[in-house]
C-alpha positions as CSV (number, residue, x, y, z in Angstrom):
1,X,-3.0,10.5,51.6
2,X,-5.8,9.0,49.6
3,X,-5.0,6.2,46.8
4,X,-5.6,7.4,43.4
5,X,-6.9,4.8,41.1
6,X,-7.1,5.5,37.2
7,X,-10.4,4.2,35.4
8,X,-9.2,2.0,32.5
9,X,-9.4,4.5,29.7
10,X,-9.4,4.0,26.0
11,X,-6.5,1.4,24.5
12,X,-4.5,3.1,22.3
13,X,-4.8,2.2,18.8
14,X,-1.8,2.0,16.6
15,X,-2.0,3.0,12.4
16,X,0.0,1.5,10.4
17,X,0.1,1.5,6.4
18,X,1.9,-0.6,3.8
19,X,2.5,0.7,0.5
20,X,2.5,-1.7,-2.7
21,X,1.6,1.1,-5.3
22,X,5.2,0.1,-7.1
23,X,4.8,-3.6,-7.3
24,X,0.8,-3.4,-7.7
25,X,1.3,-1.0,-11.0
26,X,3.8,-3.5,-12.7
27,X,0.9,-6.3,-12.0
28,X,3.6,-8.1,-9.6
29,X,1.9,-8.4,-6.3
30,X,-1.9,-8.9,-5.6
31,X,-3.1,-6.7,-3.3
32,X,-6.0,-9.0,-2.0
33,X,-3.7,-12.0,-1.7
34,X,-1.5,-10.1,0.9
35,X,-4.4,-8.9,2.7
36,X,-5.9,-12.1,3.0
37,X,-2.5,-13.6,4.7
38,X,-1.8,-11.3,7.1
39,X,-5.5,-11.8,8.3
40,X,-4.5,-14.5,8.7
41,X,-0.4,-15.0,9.9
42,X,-1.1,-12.3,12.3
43,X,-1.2,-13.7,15.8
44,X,-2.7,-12.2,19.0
45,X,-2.4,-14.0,22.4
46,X,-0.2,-16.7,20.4
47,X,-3.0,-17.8,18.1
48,X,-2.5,-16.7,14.4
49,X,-5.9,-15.5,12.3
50,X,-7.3,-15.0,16.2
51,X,-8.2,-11.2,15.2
52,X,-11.5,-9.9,16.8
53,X,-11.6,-6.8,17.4
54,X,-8.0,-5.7,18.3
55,X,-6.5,-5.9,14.8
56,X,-8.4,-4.6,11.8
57,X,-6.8,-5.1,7.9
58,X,-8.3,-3.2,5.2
59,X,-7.5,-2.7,2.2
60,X,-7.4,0.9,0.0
61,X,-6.5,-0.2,-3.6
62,X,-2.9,-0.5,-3.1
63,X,-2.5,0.4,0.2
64,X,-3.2,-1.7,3.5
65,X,-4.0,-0.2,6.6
66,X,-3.4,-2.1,9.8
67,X,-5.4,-0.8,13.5
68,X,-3.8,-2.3,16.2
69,X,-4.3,-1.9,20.2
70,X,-1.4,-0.9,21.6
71,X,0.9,-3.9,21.4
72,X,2.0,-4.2,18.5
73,X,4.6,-4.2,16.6
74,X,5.8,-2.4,13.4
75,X,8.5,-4.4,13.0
76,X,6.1,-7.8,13.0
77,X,4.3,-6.3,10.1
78,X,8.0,-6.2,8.1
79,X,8.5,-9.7,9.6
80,X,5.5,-10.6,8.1
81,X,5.8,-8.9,4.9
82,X,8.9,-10.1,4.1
83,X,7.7,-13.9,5.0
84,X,4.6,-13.1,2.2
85,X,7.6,-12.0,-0.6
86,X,9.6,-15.2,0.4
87,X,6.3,-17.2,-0.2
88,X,5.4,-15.5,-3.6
89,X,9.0,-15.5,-4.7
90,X,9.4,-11.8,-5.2
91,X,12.1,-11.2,-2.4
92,X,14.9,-11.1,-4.5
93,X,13.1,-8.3,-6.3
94,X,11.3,-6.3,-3.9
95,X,12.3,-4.9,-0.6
96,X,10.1,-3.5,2.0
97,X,11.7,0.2,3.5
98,X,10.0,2.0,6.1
99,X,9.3,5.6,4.6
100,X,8.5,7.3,7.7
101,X,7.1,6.3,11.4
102,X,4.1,4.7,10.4
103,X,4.6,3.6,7.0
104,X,6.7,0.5,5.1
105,X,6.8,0.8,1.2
106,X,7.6,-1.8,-1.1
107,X,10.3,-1.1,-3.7
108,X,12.7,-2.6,-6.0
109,X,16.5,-3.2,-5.0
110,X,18.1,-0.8,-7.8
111,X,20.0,-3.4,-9.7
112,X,21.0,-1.1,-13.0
113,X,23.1,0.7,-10.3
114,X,25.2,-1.7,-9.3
115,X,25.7,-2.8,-12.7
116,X,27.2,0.3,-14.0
117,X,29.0,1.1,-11.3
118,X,31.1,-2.3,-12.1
119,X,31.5,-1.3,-15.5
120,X,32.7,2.0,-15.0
121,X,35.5,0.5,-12.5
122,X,36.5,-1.6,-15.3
123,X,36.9,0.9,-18.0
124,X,39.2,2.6,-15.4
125,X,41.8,0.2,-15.2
């Protein structure tokens, strides 16, 4: 029976978007800033701002778009998102929910919530 050998086809590239439209409308987070870091934080063969031409970060007013060949990670680009929010201080405000398979958004914690929700427990008693 003959050996069948597979040509190296194509890598598959991986899409991935980040959404700061919330943040970027209240004039909290700077769009350009956060692309420039993970430019430069993200690491490929253990070397971090070692790009080329397997990861490409662009920017579409406030959304970023990361290409990646196949390995990699969504959940390094949380990692890495959440290490930019720690860095600008805006953790405590902002956190980063994935809205579907290939998107992260950035969003506020709802804090007015919890606060009624203790005042109306009070009231009760």
């Amino acid at each position: 029976m003959p050996v069948v050998r597979r040509g190296k086809g194509k890598k598959q590239i991986l899409h991935f978007t980040i959404d700061c439209t919330q943040p970027c409308n209240d004039n909290i987070l700077d769009v350009v800033s956060f692309e420039t870091f993970l430019s430069q934080k993200i690491k490929v063969s253990g070397k971090a701002g070692n790009l080329g031409e397997t990861i490409k970060v662009t920017r579409d007013k406030t959304l970023l778009h990361v290409q990646a060949q196949a390995p990699f990670s969504k959940r390094y680009l949380k990692y890495l998102t959440k290490k930019y929010l720690k860095k600008q201080q805006l953790r405590d405000w902002l956190r980063v929910i994935s809205s579907d398979k290939k998107t992260y958004q950035l969003k506020y914690f709802n804090i007015h919530d919890a606060g009624e929700e203790e005042g109306e427990e009070e009231s009760q008693d």
